[in-house]
C-alpha positions in Angstrom: 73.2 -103.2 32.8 73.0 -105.7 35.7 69.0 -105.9 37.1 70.0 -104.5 41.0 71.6 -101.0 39.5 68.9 -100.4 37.6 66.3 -101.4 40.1 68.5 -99.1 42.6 68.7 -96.1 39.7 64.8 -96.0 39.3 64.1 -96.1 42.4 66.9 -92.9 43.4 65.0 -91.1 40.2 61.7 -91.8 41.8 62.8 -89.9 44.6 64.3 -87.3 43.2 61.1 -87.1 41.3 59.1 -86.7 44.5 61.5 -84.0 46.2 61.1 -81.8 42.8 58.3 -80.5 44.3 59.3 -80.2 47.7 62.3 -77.9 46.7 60.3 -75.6 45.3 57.8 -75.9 48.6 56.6 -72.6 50.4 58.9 -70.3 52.5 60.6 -71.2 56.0 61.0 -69.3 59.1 63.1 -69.6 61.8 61.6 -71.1 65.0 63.4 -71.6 68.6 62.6 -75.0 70.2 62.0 -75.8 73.7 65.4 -76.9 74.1 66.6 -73.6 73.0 67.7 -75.1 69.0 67.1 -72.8 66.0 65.2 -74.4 63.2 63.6 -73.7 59.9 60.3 -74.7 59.7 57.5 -73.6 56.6 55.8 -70.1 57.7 52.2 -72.2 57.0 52.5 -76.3 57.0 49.6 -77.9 56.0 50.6 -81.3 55.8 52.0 -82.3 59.1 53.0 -85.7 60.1 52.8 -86.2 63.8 54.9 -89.2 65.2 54.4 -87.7 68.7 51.0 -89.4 69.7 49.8 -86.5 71.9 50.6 -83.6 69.2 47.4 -84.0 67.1 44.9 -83.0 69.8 47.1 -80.2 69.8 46.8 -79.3 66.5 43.3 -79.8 66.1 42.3 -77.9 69.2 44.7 -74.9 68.3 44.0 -74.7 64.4 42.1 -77.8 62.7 42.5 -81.7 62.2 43.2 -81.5 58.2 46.4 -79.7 59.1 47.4 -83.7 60.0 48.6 -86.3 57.1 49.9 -88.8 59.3 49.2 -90.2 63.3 51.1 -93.1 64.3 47.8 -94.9 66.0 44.2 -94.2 65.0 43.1 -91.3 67.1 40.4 -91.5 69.9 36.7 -92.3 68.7 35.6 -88.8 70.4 38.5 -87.0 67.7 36.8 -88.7 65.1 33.7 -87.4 66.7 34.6 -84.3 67.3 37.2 -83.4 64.3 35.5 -85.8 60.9 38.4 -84.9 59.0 40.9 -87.0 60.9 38.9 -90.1 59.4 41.1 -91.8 56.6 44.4 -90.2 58.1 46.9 -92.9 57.6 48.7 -93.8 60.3 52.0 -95.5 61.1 53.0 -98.5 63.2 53.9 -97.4 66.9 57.8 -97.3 67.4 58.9 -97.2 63.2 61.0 -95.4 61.3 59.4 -93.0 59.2 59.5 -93.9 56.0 60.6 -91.0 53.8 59.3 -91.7 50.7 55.7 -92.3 52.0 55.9 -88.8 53.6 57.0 -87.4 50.5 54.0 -89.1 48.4 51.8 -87.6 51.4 53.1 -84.3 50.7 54.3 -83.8 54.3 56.1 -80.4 54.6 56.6 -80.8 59.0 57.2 -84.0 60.9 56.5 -83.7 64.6 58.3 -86.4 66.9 59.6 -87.1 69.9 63.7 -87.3 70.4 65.1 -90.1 71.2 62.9 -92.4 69.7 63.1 -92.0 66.1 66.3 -91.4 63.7 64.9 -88.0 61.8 68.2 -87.5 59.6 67.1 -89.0 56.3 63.8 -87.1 56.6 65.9 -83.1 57.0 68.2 -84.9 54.2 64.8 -85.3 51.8 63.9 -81.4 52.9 61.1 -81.8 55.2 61.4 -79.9 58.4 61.2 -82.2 61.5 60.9 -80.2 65.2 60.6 -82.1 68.7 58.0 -80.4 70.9 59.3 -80.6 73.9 62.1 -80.4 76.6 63.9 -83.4 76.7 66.4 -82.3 79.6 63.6 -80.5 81.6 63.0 -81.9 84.9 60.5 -80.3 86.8 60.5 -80.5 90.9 57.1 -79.2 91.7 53.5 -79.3 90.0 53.8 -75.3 90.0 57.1 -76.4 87.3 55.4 -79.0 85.3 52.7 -76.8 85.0 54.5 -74.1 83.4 56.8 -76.3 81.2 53.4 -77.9 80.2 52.1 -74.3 78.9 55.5 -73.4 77.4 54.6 -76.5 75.2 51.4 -75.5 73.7 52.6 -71.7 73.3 55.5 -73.6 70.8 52.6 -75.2 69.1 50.5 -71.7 69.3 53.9 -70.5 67.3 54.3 -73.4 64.9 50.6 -73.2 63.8 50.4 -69.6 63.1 49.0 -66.2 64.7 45.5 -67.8 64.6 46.6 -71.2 67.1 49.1 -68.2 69.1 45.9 -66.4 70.1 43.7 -69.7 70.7 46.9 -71.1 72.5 47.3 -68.1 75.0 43.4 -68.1 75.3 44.0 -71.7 76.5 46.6 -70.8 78.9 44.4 -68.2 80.7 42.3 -71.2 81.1 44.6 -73.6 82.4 46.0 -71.3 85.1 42.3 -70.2 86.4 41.2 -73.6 86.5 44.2 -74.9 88.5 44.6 -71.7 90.6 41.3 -72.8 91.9 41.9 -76.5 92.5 45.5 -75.4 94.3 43.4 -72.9 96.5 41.7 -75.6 98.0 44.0 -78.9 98.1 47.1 -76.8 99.4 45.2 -76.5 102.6 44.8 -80.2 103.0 47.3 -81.6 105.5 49.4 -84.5 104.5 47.4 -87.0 107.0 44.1 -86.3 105.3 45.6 -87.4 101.7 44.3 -90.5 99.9 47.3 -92.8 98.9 46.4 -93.3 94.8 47.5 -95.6 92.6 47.7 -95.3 88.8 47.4 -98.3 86.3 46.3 -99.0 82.7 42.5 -100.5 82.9 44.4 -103.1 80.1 46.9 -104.0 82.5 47.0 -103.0 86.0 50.5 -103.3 86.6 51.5 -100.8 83.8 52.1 -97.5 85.6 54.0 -94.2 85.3 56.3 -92.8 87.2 58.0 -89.8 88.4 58.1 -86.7 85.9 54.2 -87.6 85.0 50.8 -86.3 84.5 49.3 -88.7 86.6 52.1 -87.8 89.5 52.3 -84.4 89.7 48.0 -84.4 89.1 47.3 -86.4 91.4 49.5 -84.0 93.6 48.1 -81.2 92.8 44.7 -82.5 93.4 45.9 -83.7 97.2 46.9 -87.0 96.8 50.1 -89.4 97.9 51.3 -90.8 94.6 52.4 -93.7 95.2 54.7 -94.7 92.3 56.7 -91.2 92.8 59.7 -92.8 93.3 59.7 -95.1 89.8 62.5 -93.3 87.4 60.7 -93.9 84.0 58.0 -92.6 82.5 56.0 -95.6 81.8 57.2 -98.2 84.5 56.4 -101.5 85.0 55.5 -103.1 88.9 54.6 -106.3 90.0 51.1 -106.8 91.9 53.0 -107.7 96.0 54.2 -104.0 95.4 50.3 -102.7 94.7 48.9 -105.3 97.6 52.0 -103.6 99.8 51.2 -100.1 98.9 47.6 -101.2 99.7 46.0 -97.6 98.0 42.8 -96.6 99.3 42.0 -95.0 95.4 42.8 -96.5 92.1 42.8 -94.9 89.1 42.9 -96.8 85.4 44.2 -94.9 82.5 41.6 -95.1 79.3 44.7 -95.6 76.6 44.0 -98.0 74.2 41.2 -99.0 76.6 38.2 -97.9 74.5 35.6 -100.8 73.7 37.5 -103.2 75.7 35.9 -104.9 78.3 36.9 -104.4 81.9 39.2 -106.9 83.3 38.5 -108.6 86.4 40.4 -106.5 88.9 43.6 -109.0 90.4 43.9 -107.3 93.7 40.6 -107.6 95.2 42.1 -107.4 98.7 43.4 -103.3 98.3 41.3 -100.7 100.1 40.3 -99.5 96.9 38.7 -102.3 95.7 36.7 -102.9 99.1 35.5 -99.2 99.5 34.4 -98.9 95.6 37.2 -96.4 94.7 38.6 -97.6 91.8 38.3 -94.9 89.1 38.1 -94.8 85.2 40.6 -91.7 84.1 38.6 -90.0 81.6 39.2 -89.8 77.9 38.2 -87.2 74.8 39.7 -86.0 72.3 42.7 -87.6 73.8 43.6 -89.0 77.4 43.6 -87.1 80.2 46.0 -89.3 81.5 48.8 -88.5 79.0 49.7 -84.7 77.9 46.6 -84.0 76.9 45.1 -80.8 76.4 41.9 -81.5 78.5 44.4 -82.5 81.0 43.7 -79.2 82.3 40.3 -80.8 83.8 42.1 -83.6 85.2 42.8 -81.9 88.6 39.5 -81.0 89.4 38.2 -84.6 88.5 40.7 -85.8 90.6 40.2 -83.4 93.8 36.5 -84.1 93.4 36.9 -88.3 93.8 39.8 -87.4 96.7 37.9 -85.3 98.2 34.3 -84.8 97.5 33.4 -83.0 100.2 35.5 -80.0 99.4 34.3 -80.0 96.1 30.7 -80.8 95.9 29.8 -77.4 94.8 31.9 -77.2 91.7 30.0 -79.2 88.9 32.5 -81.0 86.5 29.7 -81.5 83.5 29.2 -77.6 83.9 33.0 -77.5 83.7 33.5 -79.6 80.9 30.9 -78.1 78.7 32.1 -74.3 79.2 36.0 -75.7 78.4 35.3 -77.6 75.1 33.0 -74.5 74.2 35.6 -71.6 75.0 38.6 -74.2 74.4 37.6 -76.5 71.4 34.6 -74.3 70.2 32.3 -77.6 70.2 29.4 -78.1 71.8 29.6 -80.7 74.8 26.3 -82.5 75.3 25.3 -83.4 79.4 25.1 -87.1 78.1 28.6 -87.0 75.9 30.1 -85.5 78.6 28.8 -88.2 81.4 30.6 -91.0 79.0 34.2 -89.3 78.2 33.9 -88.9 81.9 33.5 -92.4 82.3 36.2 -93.5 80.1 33.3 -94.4 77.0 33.3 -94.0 73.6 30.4 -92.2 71.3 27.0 -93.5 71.2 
């Protein structure tokens, strides 16, 4: 027998060996996905593999971090922190195909990923449920919108996890409206000629923005700001520094991502308003970004109102904030001094 065929044959049996198991794996239910698709999904997974970078704050803050077998980056050093049991998680190289017979020696029973950027057919062909969190199609026109398609999110992971994440995910939705019900109280009363024009970049690379249907846009927004990349059609979009030095923002704001332990660049447009009033902002960072969908996103606004407009919010104390949200929210206990640094975009001490 030619050397390739039985190369080829061992390594089918290997496989088959490895989905033995698999077909004999726990019971499925039927789940509804935000784009409205029926899927089967196990009743309890316990090995997920999340391929969507911001889904494992979700699933630590709604059940627990050894619920996660894969991450396709290391996580932040405050989940590591704050969640031990992510530490030795393997991850995956950004932008790769999931390999199927790694998942399947991982014992993953759910893959978590986000359409459009990975090819999931070989994975549902080996058994293993694979679900997209999110709305692909959904476009929202207003912060009011993206706030609610934002909640509809973490409910589906409230329903994926189990009845224990569906009360801890409507507990977090009570949250999330109070908090920004009081932020909207305020800003909407802000006319448009008292709003600071605000600029979002990466503090690795100030030119690397986002753009329309973002966090950082419809935030900032909320928080009574001028974003002033609104009108950039992608997601994460790219500029060139004349169009900063045009826009000419009198506030800055740097994303943390991938920005931990780095040391700050020297800033290349020292002739903004930003840089010579001393409002150039770190965005801060946790258990994830708060500049991507993150769960503690729900702080962001208030952050933000309180550097656009300090005045108006001088008697709402963000440390006080932070420390009853990660207690109700996270049930961990938020030092004054750990709270100072993820405010400040720094990593555990």
């Amino acid at each position: 027998m030619p050397a390739p065929f039985v190369k080829a044959a061992g390594s089918a049996l290997a496989l088959l060996l490895l989905l033995a198991p698999l077909a004999q794996a726990g019971e499925t239910r039927k789940i509804t996905t935000l784009e409205g698709e029926r899927v089967d999904v196990p009743v309890n997974p316990g090995r997920i593999a999340c391929f969507y970078h911001p889904a494992y704050d979700k699933i630590a803050m709604l059940s627990r971090g050894s619920r996660i077998a894969l991450m396709p980056r290391e996580a932040s050093p405050w989940a590591y922190r704050f969640y031990p049991e992510l530490k030795g998680v393997p991850t995956a190289a950004a932008g790769t195909v999931p390999d199927v017979e790694r998942l399947l020696k991982l014992k993953v029973d759910l893959v978590i990923y986000p359409k459009g950027h990975y090819d999931v057919s070989r994975i549902k062909q080996a058994g293993i449920a694979a679900i997209c969190p999110f709305n692909n199609d959904f476009v929202p026109s207003s912060p009011d919108r993206f706030n609610q398609e934002f909640k509809r999110q973490i409910l589906f992971f409230g329903e994926l996890l189990g009845s224990d994440a569906r009360i801890r995910a409507e507990s977090y939705c009570r949250y999330f409206d109070s908090i920004m019900t009081r932020v909207q109280a305020i800003t909407s009363r802000i006319p448009e000629s008292s709003k600071p024009k605000v600029y979002y970049g990466k503090a690795t690379d100030l030119c690397s923005t986002q753009g329309s249907n973002t966090n950082m846009r419809w935030y900032t927004e909320l928080a009574g700001g001028i974003y002033l990349p609104r009108q950039l059609p992608r997601y994460f979009a790219q500029v060139n520094l004349e169009s900063i030095l045009a826009w000419n923002p009198d506030i800055v704001l740097l994303g943390s991502y991938g920005a931990f332990n780095t040391p700050q660049r020297d800033f290349p447009a020292k002739t903004i308003k930003a840089y010579r009033t001393g409002r150039i902002y770190r965005i801060p960072a946790g258990a994830f970004y708060w500049d991507m969908t993150s769960c503690e996103t729900a702080l962001l606004p208030l952050f933000l109102a309180k550097k656009f407009h300090p005045a108006l919010f001088k008697d709402w104390d963000l440390v006080q904030e932070m420390r009853k949200f990660y207690a109700e929210i996270y049930h961990i206990r938020l030092s004054p001094q750990d709270a100072e640094r993820i405010l400040n975009g720094l990593g555990p001490v």
